[in-house]
N, C-alpha and C positions, 0 to 999 in steps of 0.2 A: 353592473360593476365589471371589471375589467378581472380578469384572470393573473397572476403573474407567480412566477416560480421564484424562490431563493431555493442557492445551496450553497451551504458551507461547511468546509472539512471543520468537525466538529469531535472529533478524535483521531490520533496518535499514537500507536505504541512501535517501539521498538524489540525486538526482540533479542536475547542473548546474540544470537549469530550473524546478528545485522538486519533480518530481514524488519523492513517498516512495513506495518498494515496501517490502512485509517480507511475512515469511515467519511462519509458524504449525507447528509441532514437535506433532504429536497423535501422543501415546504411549499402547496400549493396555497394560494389565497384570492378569495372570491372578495376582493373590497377588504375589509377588516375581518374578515372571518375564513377559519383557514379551514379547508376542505379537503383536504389530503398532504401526508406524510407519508415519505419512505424512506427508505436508507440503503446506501451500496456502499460494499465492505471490498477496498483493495488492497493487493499486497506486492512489493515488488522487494526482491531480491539484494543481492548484493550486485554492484555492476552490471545490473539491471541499466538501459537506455532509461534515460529522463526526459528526451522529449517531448513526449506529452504527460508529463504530469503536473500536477499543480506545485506552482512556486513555491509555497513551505513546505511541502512535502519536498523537492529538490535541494531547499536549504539546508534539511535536515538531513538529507544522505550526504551533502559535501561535505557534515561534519563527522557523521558517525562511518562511511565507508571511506575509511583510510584502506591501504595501500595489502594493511596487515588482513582488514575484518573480510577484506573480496578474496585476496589469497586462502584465510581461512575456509572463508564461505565454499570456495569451489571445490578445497580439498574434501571438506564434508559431506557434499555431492555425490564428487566420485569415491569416497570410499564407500556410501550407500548403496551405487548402483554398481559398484566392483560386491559388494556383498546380495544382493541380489540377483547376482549374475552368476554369483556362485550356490545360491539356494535352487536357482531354475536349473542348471546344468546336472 
């Protein structure tokens, strides 16, 4: 029998602050019998590059990263690593 992989984003969450994680379901199958499963968990940002990511995952940042959640996003950032900067010094 022949080998073949499926994957499909098979989870979604968004987070308070915009960030989207999702998950990737890569099923191996030897003929009708599947021989291995894993899973890879990603996460990207706000005004994070969409380039290479999968198309509902893109659709879904067009609608939840407005203009406001990336402005917010970055200010939260930087007040972390301005507060951090201030814990190291």
């Amino acid at each position: 029998m022949a080998l073949t992989q499926t994957s499909i984003i098979d989870e979604i969450t968004i987070n308070l602050n915009g960030v989207i994680l999702y998950r990737t379901n890569n099923v191996v199958m030897d003929g009708d019998k599947q021989i291995a499963q894993g899973y890879v968990r990603n996460s990207i940002v706000p005004g994070s590059d969409l380039t290479e990511q999968p198309a509902n995952v893109v659709a879904i940042a067009n609608v939840v990263w407005t203009s406001e959640v990336i402005t917010n996003y970055q200010a939260e950032i930087a007040a972390q690593t301005a507060k951090q900067t201030t814990m190291v010094a």
